[in-house]
C-alpha positions in Angstrom: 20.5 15.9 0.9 16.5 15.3 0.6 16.3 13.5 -2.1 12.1 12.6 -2.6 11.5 10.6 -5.6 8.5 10.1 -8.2 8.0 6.7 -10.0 5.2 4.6 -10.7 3.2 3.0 -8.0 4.9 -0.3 -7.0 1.6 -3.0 -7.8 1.1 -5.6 -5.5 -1.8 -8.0 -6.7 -3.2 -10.3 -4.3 -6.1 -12.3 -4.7 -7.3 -11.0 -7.4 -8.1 -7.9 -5.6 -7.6 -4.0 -7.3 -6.7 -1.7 -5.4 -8.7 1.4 -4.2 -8.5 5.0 -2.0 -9.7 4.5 1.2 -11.0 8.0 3.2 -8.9 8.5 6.7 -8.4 10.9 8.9 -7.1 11.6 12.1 -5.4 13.9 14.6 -2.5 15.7 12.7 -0.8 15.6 16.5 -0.2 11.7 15.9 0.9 12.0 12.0 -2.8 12.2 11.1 -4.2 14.1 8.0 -6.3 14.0 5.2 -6.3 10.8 2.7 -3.5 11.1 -0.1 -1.8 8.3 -1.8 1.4 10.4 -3.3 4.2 9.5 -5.2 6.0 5.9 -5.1 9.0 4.3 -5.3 11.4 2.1 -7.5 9.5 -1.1 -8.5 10.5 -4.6 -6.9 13.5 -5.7 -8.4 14.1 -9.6 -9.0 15.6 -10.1 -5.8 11.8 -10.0 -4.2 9.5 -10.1 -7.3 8.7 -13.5 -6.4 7.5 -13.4 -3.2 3.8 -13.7 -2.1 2.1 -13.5 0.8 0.8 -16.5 2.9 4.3 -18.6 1.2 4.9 -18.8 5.2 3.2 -19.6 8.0 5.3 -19.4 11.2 8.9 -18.6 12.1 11.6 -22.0 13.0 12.0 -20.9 16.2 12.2 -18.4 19.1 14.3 -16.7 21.1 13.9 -15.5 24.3 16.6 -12.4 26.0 16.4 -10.5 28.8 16.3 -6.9 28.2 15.8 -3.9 30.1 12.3 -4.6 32.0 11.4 -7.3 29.9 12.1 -10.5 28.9 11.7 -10.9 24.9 10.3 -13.1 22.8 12.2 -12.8 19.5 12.7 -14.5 16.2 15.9 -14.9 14.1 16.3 -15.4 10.5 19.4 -15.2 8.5 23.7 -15.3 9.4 24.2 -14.3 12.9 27.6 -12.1 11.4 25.0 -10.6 9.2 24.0 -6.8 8.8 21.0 -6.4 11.5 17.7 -5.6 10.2 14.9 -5.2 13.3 11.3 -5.5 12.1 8.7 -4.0 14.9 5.1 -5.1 14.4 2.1 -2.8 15.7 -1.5 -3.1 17.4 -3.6 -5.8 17.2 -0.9 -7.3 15.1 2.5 -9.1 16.2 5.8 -11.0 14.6 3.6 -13.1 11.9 3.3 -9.7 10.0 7.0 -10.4 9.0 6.6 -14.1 8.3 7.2 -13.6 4.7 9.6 -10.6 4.8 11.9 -12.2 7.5 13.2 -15.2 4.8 13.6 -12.8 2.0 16.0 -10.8 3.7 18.0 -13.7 5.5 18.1 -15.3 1.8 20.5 -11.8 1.1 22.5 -12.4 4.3 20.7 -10.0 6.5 20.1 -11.2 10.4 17.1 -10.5 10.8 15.4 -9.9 14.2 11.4 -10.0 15.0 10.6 -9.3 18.4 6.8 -9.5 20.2 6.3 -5.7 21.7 5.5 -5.6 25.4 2.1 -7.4 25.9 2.4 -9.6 22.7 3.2 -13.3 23.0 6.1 -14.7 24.9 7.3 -11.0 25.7 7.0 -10.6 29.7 8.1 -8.5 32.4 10.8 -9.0 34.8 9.0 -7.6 37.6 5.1 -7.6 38.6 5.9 -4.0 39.8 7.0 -2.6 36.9 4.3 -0.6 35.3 2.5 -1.8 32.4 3.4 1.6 30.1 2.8 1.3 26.7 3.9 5.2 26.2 6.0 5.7 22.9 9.3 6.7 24.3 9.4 3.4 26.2 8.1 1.4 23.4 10.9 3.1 21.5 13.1 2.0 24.6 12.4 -1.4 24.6 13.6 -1.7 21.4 17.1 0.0 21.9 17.7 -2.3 25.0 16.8 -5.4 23.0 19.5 -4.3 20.5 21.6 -3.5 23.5 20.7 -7.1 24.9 21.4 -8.6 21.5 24.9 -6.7 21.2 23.9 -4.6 17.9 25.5 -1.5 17.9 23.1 -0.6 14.6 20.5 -1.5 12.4 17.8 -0.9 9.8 14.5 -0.4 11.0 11.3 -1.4 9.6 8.1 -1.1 10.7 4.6 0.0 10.8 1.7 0.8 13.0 2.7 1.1 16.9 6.1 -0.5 16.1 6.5 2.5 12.7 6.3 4.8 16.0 8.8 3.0 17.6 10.6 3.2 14.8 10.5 7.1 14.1 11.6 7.5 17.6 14.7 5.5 17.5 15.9 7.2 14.1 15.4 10.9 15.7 16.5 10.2 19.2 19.0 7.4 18.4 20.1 8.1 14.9 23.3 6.3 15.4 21.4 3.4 16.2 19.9 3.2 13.0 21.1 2.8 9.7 18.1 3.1 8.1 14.0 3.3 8.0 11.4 1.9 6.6 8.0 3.3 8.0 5.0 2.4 6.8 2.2 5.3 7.1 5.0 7.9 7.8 6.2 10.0 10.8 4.0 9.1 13.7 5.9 10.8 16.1 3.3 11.5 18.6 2.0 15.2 21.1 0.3 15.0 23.6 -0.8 18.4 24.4 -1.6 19.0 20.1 -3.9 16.0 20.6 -6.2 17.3 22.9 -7.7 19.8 20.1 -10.7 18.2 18.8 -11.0 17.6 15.3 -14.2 17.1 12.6 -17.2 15.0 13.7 -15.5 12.6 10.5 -12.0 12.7 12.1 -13.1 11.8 15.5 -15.3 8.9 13.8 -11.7 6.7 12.6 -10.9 7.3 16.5 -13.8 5.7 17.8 -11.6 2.2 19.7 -9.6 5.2 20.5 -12.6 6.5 22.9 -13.8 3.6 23.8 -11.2 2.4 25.3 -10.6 5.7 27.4 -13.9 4.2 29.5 -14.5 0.8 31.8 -16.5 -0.5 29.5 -14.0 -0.3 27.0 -11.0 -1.7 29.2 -13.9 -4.7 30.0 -15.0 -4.8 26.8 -11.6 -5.3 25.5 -10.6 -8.1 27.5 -13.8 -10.4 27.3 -13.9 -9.7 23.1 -9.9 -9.3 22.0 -9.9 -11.5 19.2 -13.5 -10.4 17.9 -12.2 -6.6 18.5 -8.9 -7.3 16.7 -10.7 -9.4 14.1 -12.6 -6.4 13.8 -9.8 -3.7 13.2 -8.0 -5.8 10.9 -11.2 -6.2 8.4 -11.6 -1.8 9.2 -8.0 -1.4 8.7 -7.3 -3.6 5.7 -10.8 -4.0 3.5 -9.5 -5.8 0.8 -7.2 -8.4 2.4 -8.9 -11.6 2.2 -7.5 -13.3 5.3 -8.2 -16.6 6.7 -9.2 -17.9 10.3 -5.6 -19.5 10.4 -3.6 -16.0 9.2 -5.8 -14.4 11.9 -5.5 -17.4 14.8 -2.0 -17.6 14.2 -1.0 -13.6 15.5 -4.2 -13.6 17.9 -2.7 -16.1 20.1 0.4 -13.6 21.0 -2.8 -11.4 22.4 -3.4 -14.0 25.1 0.1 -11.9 26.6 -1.4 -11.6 30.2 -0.3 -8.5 29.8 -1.8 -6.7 26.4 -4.6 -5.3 27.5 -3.1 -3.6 30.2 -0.6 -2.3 27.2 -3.3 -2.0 24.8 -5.4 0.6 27.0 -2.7 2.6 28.6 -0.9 3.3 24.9 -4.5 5.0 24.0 -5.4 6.6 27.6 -2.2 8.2 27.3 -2.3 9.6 24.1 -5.4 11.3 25.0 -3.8 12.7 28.5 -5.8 10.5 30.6 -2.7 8.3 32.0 0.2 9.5 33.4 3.7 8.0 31.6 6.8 7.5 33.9 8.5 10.0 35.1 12.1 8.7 34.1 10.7 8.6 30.2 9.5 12.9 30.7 12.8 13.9 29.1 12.2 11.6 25.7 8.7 12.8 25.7 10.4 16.7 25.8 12.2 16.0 22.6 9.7 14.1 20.9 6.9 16.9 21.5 9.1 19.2 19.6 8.7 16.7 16.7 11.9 16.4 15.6 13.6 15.7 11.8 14.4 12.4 11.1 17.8 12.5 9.4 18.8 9.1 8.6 17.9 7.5 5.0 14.3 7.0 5.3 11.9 5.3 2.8 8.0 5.6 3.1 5.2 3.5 2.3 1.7 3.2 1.7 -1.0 0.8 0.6 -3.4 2.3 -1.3 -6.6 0.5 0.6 -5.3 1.4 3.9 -8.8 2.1 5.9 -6.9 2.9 9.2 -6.3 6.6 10.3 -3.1 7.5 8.4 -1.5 10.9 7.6 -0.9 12.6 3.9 2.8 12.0 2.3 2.9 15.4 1.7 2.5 16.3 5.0 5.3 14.3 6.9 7.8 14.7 3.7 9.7 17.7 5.4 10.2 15.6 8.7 12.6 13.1 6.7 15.9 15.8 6.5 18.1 13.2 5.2 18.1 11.0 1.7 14.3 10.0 1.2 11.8 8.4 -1.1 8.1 7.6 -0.4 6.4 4.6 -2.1 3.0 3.8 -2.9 2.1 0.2 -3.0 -1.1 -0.7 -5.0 -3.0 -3.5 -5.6 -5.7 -3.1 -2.8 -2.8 -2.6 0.4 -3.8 -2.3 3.3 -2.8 -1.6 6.8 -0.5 -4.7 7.4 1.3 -3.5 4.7 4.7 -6.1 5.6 2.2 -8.8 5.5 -0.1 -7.8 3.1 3.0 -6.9 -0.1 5.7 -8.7 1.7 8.0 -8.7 -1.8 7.6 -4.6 -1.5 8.3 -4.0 2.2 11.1 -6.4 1.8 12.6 -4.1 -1.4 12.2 -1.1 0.4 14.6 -2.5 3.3 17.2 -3.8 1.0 17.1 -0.4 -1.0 17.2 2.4 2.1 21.0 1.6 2.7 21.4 2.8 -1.2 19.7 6.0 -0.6 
């Protein structure tokens, strides 16, 4: 049953900041629409209320597992016995987007696992020949082999940006997998081939790293200015977080991954058709062009200052076939939402298994 819910936006002050609309647009191919900041959710219950962001600044330690082509860099928080929760970060972000989250959810006995994607900080690959892919289905892969590495036979997923993707896959392909979603921004379930129509002069404009990185000059570019580039897209993405050089130092390190640009540049080149994937993944890519329903319980989130290409609620509701809610978060939200509203991301995972 589809059960979409209406409450009050969930407000998340943060410095003193208000929250406002902020215009986006982008190829409906890649879960890309107009601006719309739709319905919310329950509000934070007491169990997160307290939490702000900033309270932490790094994880105790990390893990490191081989698994499938890569060997990950991970952190764990909470009982190892546990239920598992897996928490994907995106691009130019990496695990400190869950630094407050990740304790909030141990403190309720969840095991909690953050791993760095392919190309983000101690995340490497087994083999220089391996190609450096950063395709959705194999993102989506890496994560189902790091659960398969970690013996989880399930798990709720939370997520947003690249690692929302990720996350979208792994619900419609693996639903068994998953026990439940949290996606910021949506379904992001990507097509290649619908992505190749152009869209309005405005549209194309939120895409503009997007192009630039399909050149040289880009791919150089890139590499000689990744932290001012990244520094860049976070201010773009999320205009009213007030960040500091230590928030921002602290994830740009994990981009010194000898491999993340490589990553970085394929991930866009293919989206536009101008890389080739691998062939093994062509079968994933098959299903996922078809853009299949998500059918496990699904909540949906929002900030409502996100200035990064995002799709309308309304637009991606239909994709979530099973119990669902969407949830606006105000309070000038941005982008990183799980870093930005930590209490709210963290009440939207320990509410999706009640759906």
């Amino acid at each position: 049953m589809n059960t979409q819910q209406s409450a009050p936006a969930i407000n998340a002050p943060r410095r003193g900041f208000l929250g406002s609309a902020v215009l986006a647009a982008a190829a409906a191919s890649w879960g890309l629409g107009k601006p719309a900041f739709a319905q919310a959710g329950k509000a934070s219950s007491a169990s997160t209320a307290g939490a702000k962001p900033d309270t932490h600044t790094s994880f105790a330690s990390l893990k490191q597992i081989d698994a499938g082509a890569l060997n990950v860099g991970y952190a764990e928080v909470g009982p190892a016995t546990g239920p598992a929760v897996l928490l994907l970060h995106g691009w130019p972000y990496d695990i400190h987007a869950f630094v407050d989250v990740a304790p909030i959810l141990a403190a309720q006995g969840l095991r909690v696992i953050v791993p760095y994607l392919r190309g983000y900080g101690s995340t490497r690959f087994l083999s220089n020949d391996t190609p450096r892919n950063g395709q959705q289905s194999v993102l989506a892969s890496d994560a189902i082999a790091l659960m398969d590495a970690l013996r989880i036979d399930s798990a709720i997923v939370g997520a947003f940006d690249w690692g929302a993707r990720s996350a979208n896959i792994m619900a419609a392909l693996w639903p068994g997998r998953t026990k439940g979603l949290v996606s910021v921004s949506g379904y992001l379930i990507g097509n290649r081939d619908a992505g190749r129509k152009p869209l309005p002069p405005e549209a194309e404009l939120q895409w503009w790293y997007q192009f630039y990185f399909a050149t040289e000059r880009g791919r150089d570019g890139y590499e000689k200015y990744r932290r001012e580039f990244n520094r860049l897209i976070w201010k773009l993405a999320s205009p009213k977080w007030q960040f500091d050089d230590a928030t921002f130092e602290r994830s740009a390190a994990s981009f010194d991954n000898p491999d993340h640009v490589a990553i970085a540049i394929h991930n866009y080149r293919w989206r536009l058709g101008l890389a080739e994937g691998e062939p093994q993944y062509d079968a994933l890519e098959a299903r996922l062009a078809k853009a299949p329903d998500i059918r496990v319980p699904t909540i949906t989130m929002e900030g409502d200052a996100n200035g990064a290409p995002h799709p309308v609620p309304g637009a991606y509701a239909k994709k979530f076939s099973g119990p669902y809610e969407h949830r606006l978060i105000t309070g000038g939200i941005g982008h990183n939402l799980p870093q930005e509203a930590p209490a709210a991301f963290a009440q939207a995972i320990l509410d999706v298994g009640q759906l």
